[in-house]
Steps between C-alpha positions, in 0.01 A plus 500: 500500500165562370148378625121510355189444770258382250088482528517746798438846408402438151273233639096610404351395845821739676416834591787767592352700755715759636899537443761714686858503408585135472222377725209368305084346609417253290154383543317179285141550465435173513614163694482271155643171679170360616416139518196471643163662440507629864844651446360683144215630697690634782749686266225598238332735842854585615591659239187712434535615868859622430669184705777473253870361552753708507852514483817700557780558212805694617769536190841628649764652305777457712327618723383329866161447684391324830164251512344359765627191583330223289312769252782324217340280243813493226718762389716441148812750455835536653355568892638472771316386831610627823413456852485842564658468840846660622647250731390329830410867644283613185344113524384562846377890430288328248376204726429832761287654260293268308429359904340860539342544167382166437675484183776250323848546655650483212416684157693396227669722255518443109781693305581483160352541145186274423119427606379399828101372508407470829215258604158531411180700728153552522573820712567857299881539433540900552792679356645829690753742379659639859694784446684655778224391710454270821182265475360273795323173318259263679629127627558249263470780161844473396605393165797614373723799431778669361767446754578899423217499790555460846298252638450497912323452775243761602405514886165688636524819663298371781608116571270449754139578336619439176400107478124578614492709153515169316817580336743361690824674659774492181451507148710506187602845391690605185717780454621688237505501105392211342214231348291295781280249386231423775239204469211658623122341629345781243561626145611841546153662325337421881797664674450863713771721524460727771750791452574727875608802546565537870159363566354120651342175313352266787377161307318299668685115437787423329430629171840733384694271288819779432554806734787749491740491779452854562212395686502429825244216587316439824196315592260719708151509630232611232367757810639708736363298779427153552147562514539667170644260295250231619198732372670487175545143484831536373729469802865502351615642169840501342587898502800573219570874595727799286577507143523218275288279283315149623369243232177329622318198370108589632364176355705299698269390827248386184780271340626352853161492605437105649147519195761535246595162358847404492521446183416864406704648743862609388 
């Protein structure tokens, strides 16, 4: 069996991005299907302000990944779709977890030798090598991955300020050696990578995207005393304390911001 995907990567409005292993960006510099003069317009400025599509391309070689459930838009090759789930018990693990993370229950797994294209984004499609790591990601980030990760459910430190931090009480985490594709609400150029060693990062919102699970993550007063943090007009900040590394997106109260049309926002 043999296959071609024609007018894809050798297309002239496709941009490759960024490739790891056999996980590949593909971004199209423009959105050529317009029909309207409206439609023209709007793509003509979203393009110059680096609103592009973009899309996943995972080629396996016998080899298996896991997507968010949905991400698919059409896979060619001998593959193999999967459930992912281990009987009634491993069903209702997964129904457990995705009721504390807020994400899909089930995540499919692909396995075989082929291409995958998952559907298209306007958000940035990130592409992390973990090795022998163990990353915390922000709700709703998840991709995919090479199953050779261990994907799980992350739960605070300190369950009972945690969801005044903004960042809810579980997250995603993944474990191990491996390829994680995020989709992200910035292009990685804007992202700050705060590296500790045995030291503190307070933030002020819920700007850390990716944190190491090293960390151990409370939500505390900005001042010593209540009087304190009210003179500095911050009142609580989310405290990630020891020795690790936190991603942060700073521009992201300006892109949420309620001024910010929705159109432009990601």
């Amino acid at each position: 069996m043999a296959f071609t995907i024609n007018n894809l990567k050798d297309n002239h409005n496709v941009v490759i991005k960024e490739q790891l292993g056999g996980f590949t960006v593909i971004e199209y510099k423009e959105d050529l299907s317009s029909t309207t003069m409206l439609e023209a317009q709007s793509n003509y400025f979203m393009s110059k302000i680096n609103m592009r599509n973009k899309q996943l391309m995972i080629e396996l070689n016998n080899s298996e990944v896991m997507l968010s459930a949905g991400a698919m838009q059409y896979m060619v090759g001998n593959i193999e779709m999967t459930s992912g789930v281990k009987g009634v018990g491993g069903l209702m693990r997964n129904i457990v977890s995705s009721a504390v993370s807020g994400s899909s229950a089930i995540k499919p797994l692909y396995k075989g030798t082929g291409t995958i294209l998952l559907e298209t984004t306007y958000k940035y499609l990130w592409l992390i090598d973990v090795d022998n790591d163990h990353i915390v990601i922000d709700d709703g980030m998840f991709l995919a991955c090479e199953t050779t990760l261990e994907i799980a459910v992350a739960a605070r430190k300190n369950l009972s300020s945690a969801a005044l931090g903004g960042e809810g009480l579980f997250n995603l985490s993944a474990r191990g050696k491996g390829i994680l594709a995020l989709e992200a609400p910035i292009p990685t150029e804007e992202a700050v990578v705060v590296e500790l060693q045995n030291d503190v990062l307070k933030v002020d919102g819920n700007f850390a995207l990716m944190w190491s699970n090293s960390l151990d993550f409370t939500v505390e007063k900005s001042g010593k005393t209540k009087l304190g943090s009210a003179a500095s007009g911050e009142g609580l900040v989310n405290v990630y304390r020891g020795t690790g590394m936190v991603w942060l997106a700073p521009l992201m109260q300006y892109k949420n911001s309620p001024f910010t049309p929705a159109a432009a926002r990601p």
